[in-house]
C-alpha positions in Angstrom: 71.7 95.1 89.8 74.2 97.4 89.3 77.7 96.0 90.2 81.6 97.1 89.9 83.8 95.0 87.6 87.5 94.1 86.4 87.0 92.6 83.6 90.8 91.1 83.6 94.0 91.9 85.2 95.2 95.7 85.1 91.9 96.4 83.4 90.1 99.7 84.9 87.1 99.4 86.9 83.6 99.5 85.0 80.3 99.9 86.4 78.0 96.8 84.6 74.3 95.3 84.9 74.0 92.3 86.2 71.4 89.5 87.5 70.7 88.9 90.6 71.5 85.9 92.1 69.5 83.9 94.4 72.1 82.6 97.5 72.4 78.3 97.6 73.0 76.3 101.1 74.8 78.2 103.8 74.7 81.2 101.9 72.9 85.1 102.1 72.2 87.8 99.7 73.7 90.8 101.1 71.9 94.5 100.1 75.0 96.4 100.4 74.6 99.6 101.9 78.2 100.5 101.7 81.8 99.2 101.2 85.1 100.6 102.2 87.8 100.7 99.2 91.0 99.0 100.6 94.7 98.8 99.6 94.1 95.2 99.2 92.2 95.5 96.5 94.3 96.7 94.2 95.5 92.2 94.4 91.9 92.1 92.6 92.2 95.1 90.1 95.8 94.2 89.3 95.6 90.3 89.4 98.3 89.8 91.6 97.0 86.3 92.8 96.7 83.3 90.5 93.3 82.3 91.9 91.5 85.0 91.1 89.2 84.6 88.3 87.8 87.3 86.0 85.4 89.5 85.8 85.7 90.0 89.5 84.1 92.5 91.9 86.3 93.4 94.9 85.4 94.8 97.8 86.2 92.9 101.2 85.0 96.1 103.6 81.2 95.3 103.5 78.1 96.2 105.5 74.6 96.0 104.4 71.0 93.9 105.3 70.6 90.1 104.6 68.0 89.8 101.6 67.4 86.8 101.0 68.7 83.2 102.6 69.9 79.8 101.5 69.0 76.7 103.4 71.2 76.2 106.6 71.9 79.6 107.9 71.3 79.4 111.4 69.1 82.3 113.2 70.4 84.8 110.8 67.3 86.3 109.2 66.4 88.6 106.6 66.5 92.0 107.6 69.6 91.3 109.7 72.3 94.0 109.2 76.2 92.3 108.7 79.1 92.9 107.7 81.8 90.7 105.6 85.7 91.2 105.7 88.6 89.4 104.5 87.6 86.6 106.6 84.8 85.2 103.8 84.7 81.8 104.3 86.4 79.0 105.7 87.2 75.2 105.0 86.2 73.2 108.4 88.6 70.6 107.3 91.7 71.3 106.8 94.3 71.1 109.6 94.8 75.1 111.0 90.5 74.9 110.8 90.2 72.1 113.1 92.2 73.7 115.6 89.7 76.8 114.8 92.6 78.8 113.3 89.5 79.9 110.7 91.9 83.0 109.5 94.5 80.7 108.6 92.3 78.3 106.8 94.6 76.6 104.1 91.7 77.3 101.9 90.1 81.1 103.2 88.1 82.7 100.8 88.0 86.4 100.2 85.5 88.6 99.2 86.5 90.0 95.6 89.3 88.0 95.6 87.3 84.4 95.7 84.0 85.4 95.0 82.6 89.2 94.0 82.9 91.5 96.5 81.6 94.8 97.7 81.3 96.8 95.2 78.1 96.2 94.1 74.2 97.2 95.4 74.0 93.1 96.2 76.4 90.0 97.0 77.0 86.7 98.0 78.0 85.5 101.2 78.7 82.5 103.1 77.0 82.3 106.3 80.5 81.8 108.3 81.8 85.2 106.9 78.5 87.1 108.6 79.3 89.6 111.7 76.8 91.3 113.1 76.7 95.0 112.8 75.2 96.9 116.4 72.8 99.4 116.1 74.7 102.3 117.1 77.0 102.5 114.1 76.1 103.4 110.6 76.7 101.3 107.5 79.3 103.7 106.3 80.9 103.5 109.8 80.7 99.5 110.3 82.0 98.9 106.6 85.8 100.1 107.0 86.1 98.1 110.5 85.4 95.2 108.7 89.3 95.5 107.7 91.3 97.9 108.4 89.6 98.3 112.2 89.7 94.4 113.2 93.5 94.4 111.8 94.2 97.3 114.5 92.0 96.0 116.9 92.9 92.4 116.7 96.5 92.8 116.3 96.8 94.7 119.6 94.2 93.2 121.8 96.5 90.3 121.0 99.8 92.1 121.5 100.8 90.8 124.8 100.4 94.8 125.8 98.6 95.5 128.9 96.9 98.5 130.6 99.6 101.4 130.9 102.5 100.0 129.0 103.9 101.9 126.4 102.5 101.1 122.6 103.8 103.1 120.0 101.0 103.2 116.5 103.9 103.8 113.3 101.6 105.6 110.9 98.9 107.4 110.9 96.9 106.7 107.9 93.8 104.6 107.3 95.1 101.6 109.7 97.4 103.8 112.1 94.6 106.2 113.0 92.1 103.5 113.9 95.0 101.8 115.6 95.7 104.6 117.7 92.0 104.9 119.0 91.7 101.1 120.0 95.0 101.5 121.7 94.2 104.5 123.8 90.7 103.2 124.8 92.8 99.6 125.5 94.4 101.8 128.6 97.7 101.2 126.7 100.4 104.5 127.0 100.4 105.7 123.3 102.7 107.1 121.4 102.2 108.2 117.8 104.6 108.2 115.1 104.4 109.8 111.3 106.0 112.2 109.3 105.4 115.9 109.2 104.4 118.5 111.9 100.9 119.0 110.5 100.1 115.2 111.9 100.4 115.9 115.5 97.2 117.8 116.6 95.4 114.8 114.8 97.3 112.4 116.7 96.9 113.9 119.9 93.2 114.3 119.3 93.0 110.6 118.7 94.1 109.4 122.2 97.8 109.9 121.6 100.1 110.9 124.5 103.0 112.0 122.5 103.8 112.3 118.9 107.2 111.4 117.4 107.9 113.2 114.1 110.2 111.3 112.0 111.5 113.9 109.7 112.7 115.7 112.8 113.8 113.0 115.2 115.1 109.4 115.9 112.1 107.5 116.8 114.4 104.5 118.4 116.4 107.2 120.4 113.0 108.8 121.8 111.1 105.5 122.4 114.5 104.2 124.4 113.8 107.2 126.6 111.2 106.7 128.3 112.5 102.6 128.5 111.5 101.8 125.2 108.2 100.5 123.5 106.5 97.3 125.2 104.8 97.3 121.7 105.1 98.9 117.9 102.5 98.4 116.0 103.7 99.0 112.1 100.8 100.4 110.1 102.8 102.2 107.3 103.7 99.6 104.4 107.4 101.0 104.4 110.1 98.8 104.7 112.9 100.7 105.7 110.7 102.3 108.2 109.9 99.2 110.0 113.4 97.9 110.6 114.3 101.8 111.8 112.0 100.8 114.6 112.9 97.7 116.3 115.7 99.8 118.7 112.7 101.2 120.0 111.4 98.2 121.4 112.2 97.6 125.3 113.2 94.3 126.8 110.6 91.8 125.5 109.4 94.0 123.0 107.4 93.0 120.1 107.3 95.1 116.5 104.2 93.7 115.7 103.4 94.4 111.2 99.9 95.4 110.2 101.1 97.1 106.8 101.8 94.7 104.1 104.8 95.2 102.1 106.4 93.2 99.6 110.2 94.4 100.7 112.5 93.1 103.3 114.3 95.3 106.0 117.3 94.5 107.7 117.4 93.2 111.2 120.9 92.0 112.8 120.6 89.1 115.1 121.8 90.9 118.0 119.2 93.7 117.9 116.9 90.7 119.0 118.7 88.8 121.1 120.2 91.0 123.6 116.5 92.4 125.0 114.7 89.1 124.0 113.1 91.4 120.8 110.7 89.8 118.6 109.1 90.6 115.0 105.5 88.9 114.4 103.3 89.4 111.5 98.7 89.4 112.4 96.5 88.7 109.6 93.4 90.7 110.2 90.4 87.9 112.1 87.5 86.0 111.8 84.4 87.6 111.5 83.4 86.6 115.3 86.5 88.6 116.1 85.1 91.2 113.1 82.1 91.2 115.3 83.8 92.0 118.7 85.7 94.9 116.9 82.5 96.1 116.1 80.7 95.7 119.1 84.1 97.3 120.9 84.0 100.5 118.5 80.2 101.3 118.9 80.6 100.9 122.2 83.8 103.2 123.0 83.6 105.1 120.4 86.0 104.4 117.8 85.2 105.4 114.1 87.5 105.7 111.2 87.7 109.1 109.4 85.5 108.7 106.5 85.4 110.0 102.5 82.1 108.5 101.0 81.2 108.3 96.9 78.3 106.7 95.0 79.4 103.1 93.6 79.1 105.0 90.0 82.1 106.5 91.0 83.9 103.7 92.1 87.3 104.4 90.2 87.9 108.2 91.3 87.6 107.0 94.7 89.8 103.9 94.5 92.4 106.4 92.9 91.8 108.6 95.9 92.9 105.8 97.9 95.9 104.5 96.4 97.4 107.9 95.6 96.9 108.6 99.3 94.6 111.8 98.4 91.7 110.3 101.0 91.6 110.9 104.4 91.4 108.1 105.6 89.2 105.7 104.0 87.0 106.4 101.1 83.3 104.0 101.3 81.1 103.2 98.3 77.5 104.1 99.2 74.7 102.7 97.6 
């Protein structure tokens, strides 16, 4: 098979030949039919985590056809189309698993970060890490809900938000604009929020009520308008943008992060305690709730805004991606 490697950390991506491996108990071979290039990945290409061991395929956006099958799958079969997202395998013993907190699994595995990923014509998968893809949605489709929609999707459906409250998306990139669709078909009162003019038709077209541009005005002064936001969801991994949100927030409002960053923002105490204000953090989902994302976006109509390229050219499109040149996700297609 042909197959996507870093050979070591900060090394460039190469396309190699490689066996094909036959799956053991509790796993499937996975044809890969497509796999969305993620920000995340760049822990894989850069070796930012201690664990991961090279040469390493990443990939953790994946949708394909089971091919072949290990012992102890369950009614999964071949021919099955599924998906696999950052939720690729769990423990069953550790303390947050017995309580079924899969996600949270003291010991989760990853997809190209604890065992090659996506981007390659076949992988690995344990049987746990298997959602399964409806009918109605392509490969290339399925494959970028497998992350970036189930944060969205999860995060908010989770949010505490109900039908007609005010939920403001903060970015409109490859998160913000799936985030902005789930939140409009929620029933939630959306309010869209980026930088630049040019952004608004799109974000009105999304589902949008209103957009806020933040080159031009003060998002906390416009959300405290109308009452203030009963939710923000933070898609944009910028710091200082975050914390410039939280007067935006109503009584009881929660700035809810989806957009990993590695810097702090400033928050005083008060801002939070004088209208009960909360911060939380939501770390993507299992793949049953990776499976109820998809079922939810074939159904209602939610698809990300796609860029596709052949696996060969795996490292113009991951350069695409982190440059912020695709719009909004780019998908390896085999």
């Amino acid at each position: 098979m042909k197959a996507i490697r870093v050979e070591q950390a900060g090394g460039p991506l190469r396309l190699v030949d490689d066996k094909l491996v036959e799956p053991l108990r509790g796993q499937v071979r996975i044809k890969v039919q497509a796999c969305g290039i993620c920000h995340s990945d760049s822990l894989t290409k850069d070796g930012f985590l201690p664990e991961i061991k090279f040469p390493r395929s990443p990939g953790h956006e994946v949708a394909g056809v089971i091919d072949a099958l290990g012992e102890d799958v369950g009614d999964f079969k071949r021919g099955d189309r599924v998906g696999v997202g950052w939720h690729g395998g769990h423990c069953s013993r550790c303390d947050r698993c017995r309580r079924g907190d899969f996600i949270s699994c003291r010991f989760l595995q990853t997809p190209g970060i604890s065992y090659d990923g996506g981007y390659a014509e076949y992988m690995i998968a344990p049987v746990e890490a298997l959602a399964r893809i409806p009918d109605a949605l392509r490969a290339e489709e399925a494959a970028p809900i497998m992350c970036a929609g189930i944060t969205t999707f999860n995060a908010l459906r989770h949010s505490g938000a109900k039908p007609g409250d005010l939920v403001a998306i903060q970015g409109i990139g490859g998160l913000g604009h799936l985030g902005i669709q789930f939140a409009a078909k929620f029933g939630f009162d959306v309010v869209a929020i980026g930088r630049g003019e040019d952004k608004q038709a799109l974000a009105l077209k999304l589902g949008a009520r209103r957009y806020i541009d933040t080159g031009a005005q003060n998002v906390a002064a416009e959300l405290s308008k109308e009452g203030g936001a009963q939710v923000i969801l933070a898609t944009a991994p910028d710091a200082k943008a975050m914390g410039a949100l939280v007067e935006g927030l109503g009584v009881d409002g929660r700035l809810l992060v989806v957009g990993a960053s590695p810097d702090p923002f400033p928050v005083s105490s008060l801002q939070l305690i004088m209208a009960r204000r909360s911060i939380v953090g939501w770390p993507s989902g299992t793949s049953k709730d990776s499976e109820d994302t998809l079922k939810f976006a074939a159904t209602m109509g939610v698809r990300a805004m796609i860029e596709t390229f052949p696996l060969a050219q795996a490292p113009e499109a991951y350069e695409r991606m982190m440059t912020g040149k695709v719009r909004f996700r780019a998908v390896l297609m085999n």
